[in-house]
C-alpha positions in Angstrom: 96.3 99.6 118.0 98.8 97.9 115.9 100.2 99.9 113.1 99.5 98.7 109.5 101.6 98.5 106.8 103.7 101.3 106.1 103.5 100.6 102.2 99.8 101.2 102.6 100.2 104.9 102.8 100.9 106.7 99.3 104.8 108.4 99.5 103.0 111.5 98.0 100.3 113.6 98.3 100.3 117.0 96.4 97.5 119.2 94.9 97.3 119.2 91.0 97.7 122.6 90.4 99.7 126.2 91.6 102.1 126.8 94.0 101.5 126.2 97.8 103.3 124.8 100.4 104.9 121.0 101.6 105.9 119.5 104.0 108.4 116.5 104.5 107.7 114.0 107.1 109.1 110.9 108.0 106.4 108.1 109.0 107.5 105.7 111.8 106.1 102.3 112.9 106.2 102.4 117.0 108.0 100.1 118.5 109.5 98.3 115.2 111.0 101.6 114.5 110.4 101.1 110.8 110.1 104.4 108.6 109.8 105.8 105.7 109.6 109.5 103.9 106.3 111.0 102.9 105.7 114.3 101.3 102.1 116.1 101.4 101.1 119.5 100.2 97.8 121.5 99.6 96.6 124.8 99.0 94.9 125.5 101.7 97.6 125.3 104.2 98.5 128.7 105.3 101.4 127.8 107.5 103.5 124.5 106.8 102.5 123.5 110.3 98.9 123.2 109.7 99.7 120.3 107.2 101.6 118.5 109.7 99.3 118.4 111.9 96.3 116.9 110.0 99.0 114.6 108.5 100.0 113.5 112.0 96.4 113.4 113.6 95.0 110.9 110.7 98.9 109.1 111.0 98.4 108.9 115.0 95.0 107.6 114.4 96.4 104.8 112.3 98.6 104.0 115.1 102.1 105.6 113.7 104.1 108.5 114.7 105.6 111.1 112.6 108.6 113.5 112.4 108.8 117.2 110.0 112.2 116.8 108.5 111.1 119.7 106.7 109.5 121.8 103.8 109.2 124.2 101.3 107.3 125.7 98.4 106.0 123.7 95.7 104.8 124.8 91.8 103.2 122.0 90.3 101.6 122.4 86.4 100.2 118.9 86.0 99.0 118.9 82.8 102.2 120.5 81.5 104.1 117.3 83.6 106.3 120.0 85.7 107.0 120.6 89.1 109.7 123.2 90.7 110.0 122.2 94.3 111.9 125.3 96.6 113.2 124.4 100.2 112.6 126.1 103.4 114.3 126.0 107.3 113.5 122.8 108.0 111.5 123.5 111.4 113.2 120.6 113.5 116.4 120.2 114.4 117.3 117.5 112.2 118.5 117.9 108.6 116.4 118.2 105.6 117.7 115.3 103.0 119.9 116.9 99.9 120.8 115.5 96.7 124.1 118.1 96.4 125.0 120.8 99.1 122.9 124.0 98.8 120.1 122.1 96.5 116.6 120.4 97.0 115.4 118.3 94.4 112.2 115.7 94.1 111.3 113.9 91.2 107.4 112.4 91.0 106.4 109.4 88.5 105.8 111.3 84.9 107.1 114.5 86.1 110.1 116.4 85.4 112.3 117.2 88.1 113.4 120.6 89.3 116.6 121.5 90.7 116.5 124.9 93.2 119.0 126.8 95.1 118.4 126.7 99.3 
């Protein structure tokens, strides 16, 4: 099955509400080798692995492939428009992304943006 168009699926995916884990995951295109960085958390995700793998099941399905570059905690207050975003070990070997050494931060469209101590 040929993979569709990687701008197709949405770079984010959060619940509205509380605090609850995410995970980081990078979305390839096989063979093209084309990626890009998606980031999805829920509530009812007790380990950071369980989101990964029903992102990467309904990703496989689609015909991509996907890689955990990582994940964390996330506290999201929609309807105050803030969101304080802690990181965790990355659970691969490779290197979660960084704005500065020692600091995680994410910014979402009409959200403020939270800087956190790793």
């Amino acid at each position: 099955m040929a993979a569709p168009d990687l701008d197709q699926i949405p770079d984010v995916d959060i619940d509205p509400d509380g605090v609850f884990k995410y995970v980081l995951i990078r979305v390839h295109a096989a063979p093209a080798g084309q990626s890009k960085e998606i980031v999805r958390g829920y509530k009812w995700a007790e380990y950071h692995a369980d989101i990964f793998d029903k992102v990467s099941g309904e990703m496989q399905q689609k015909g991509y492939g996907c890689e955990c570059l990582g994940g964390g905690r996330i506290s999201h207050q929609s309807q105050d428009k803030k969101i304080h975003v802690g990181s965790a070990v990355p659970s691969t070997p490779s290197p979660p992304r960084r704005s500065k050494p020692g600091t995680r931060t994410t910014t979402l469209p009409g959200q403020t943006t939270a800087t956190e101590p790793t």
